[in-house]
C-alpha angles and dihedrals in degrees: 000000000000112000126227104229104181116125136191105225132142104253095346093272131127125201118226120195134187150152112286101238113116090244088056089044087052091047099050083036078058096048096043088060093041084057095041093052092061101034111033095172088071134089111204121190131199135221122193118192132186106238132205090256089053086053112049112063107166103085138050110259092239087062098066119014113331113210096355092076091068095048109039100079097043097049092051079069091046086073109026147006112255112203112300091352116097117231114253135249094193140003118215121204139154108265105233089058084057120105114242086219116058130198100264084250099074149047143199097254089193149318120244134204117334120227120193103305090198127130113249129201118219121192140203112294109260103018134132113221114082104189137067090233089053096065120091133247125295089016105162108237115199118220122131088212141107101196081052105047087036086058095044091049103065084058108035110037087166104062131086124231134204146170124263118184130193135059133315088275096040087049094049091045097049080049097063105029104125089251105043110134086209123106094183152347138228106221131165102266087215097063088047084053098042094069103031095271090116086110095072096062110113097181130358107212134224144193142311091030085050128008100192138226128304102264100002120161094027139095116234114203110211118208148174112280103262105002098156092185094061088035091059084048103053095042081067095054095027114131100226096195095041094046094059090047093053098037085054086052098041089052089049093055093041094048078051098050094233138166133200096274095048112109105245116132127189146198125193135172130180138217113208094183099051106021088238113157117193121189134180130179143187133203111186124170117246099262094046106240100109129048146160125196136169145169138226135186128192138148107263127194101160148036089248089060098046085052090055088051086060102051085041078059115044084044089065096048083052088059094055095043105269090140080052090061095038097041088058099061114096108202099182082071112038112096097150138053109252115276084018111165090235113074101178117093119249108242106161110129120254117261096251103246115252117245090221104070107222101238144166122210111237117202 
């Protein structure tokens, strides 16, 4: 069936806009060509703008907003220009950095391709142990999350864990310093892969050692509510299979109340030939000692359906104590992953976050 693909947009042009890092660059850089690709008479342009979150690297994300660190700035220009900076069409992220919960003024317009969503380990340049089962006792593992360290530690009692900030280069870097107390650290392999780092991965880890993040491995595009035009313009690029995947995993996490620091791990799997959704999840506490995970199946068709998967499942981890998990993390306290080598609580206050977003302008 043949598409219409007129569009009513001032001077045919579409404004991007994205976090700053090389691995967000690379991720509008990926949309902009998706877009292009469909609808050649348009220019698109991306913005790519330094956020609080990108800012502040002092903290674990779970100790003072979670996801919504990475969103805030960029949805002030979706709906208006601020000073010298345009206002946005679309805002490109990677999902799992997405809130399940978005400002009533705006909406996920779709979800694209999904690479592998697994979890990597990267070790120290030069080593030669390659797994996470090879290193000795008491190794330090970076991660600055909790549904990653929960996981490790069911497995691995006898590792450390601590939190690295920063993006995917600082990271590495911090890692092989010649006095980095790290071993090793636990990245998203899609994000290594994504800008030609894919190289560095030492394991990519499965369940049931390690169920990854919701929506990892995919991009989310955030839009204005009821923006028909973008709207005209996502259905085309949009990523059918992944989408219900990552709509089933999103309204797990949402039934849950969870944010991007909470321990829940999934797996999903689609069958295109069949409609066959799988889903499994996993809620462990932070210190790994207790844990509930399940597992649902149905035919799904649409991203209503894979919402109701996701309520079907995290229903079932309720039954078997899962709000109990959750209920008994207290997040106003937490300022370090569980068995983390620093013991004092960070109380530094917070850098108050600047009202003019630091950009560059992409063609």
């Amino acid at each position: 069936m043949p598409h219409d693909d007129t569009l009513d947009i001032p001077n045919n042009h579409i404004q991007i806009g994205g976090r700053k890092s090389v691995l967000a660059v690379y991720q509008s850089e990926k949309i902009k060509a998706l877009i292009l690709d469909k609808f050649p008479q348009l220019k698109c342009s991306i913005l790519a703008l330094s956020t609080l979150g990108d800012k502040v690297q002092t903290k674990p994300l779970y100790s003072f907003g979670g996801k919504a660190l990475w969103t805030k700035e960029l949805e002030i220009l979706l709906l208006e220009a601020v000073e010298q900076y345009p206002k946005l069409d679309l805002i490109v992220h990677a999902l799992k950095d997405m809130p399940t919960n978005l400002p009533d003024e705006f909406e996920l317009g779709c979800i694209t391709n999904r690479i592998d969503p697994r979890d990597a380990v990267v070790m120290k340049a030069g080593s030669t142990i390659t797994k996470l089962s090879e290193l000795p006792e008491g190794s330090l593992v970076g991660t600055s999350s909790i549904r990653r360290s929960s996981q490790l530690l069911r497995s691995y009692p006898h590792l450390r864990f601590d939190s690295v900030r920063g993006n995917l280069q600082t990271r590495l870097r911090k890692l092989d310093a010649p006095d980095s107390p790290f071993s090793c650290l636990i990245l998203a392999a899609a994000g290594l892969d994504r800008i030609d780092m894919g190289h560095r991965i030492t394991q990519r880890l499965d369940a049931p050692e390690m169920y990854y993040a919701v929506g990892q491995g995919a991009l989310g595009i955030e839009i204005r509510k009821g923006d028909k035009v973008m709207k005209k313009i996502l259905e085309r690029i949009e990523d059918i299979p992944a989408s219900l995947r990552c709509h089933a995993e999103r309204s797990l996490m949402r039934y849950l109340e969870g944010g991007c620091s909470v321990p829940i791990g999934v797996g999903t799997s689609y069958d295109e030939a069949t409609q066959v959704l799988n889903f499994k999840a996993i809620i462990v506490s932070p210190d790994g000692t207790n844990s509930v995970e399940d597992e649902v199946e149905g035919v799904v068709k649409t991203k209503e359906e894979a919402d109701a998967l996701g309520i079907k499942l995290a229903d079932l981890l309720i039954a078997k104590g899962a709000k109990e998990i959750l209920d008994s993390i207290d997040f106003t306290r937490i300022n370090e992953p569980p068995t983390s080598t620093n013991n004092t609580p960070n109380d530094t206050p917070l850098a108050t976050p600047t009202t003019t977003p630091n950009a560059a302008f992409l063609s």
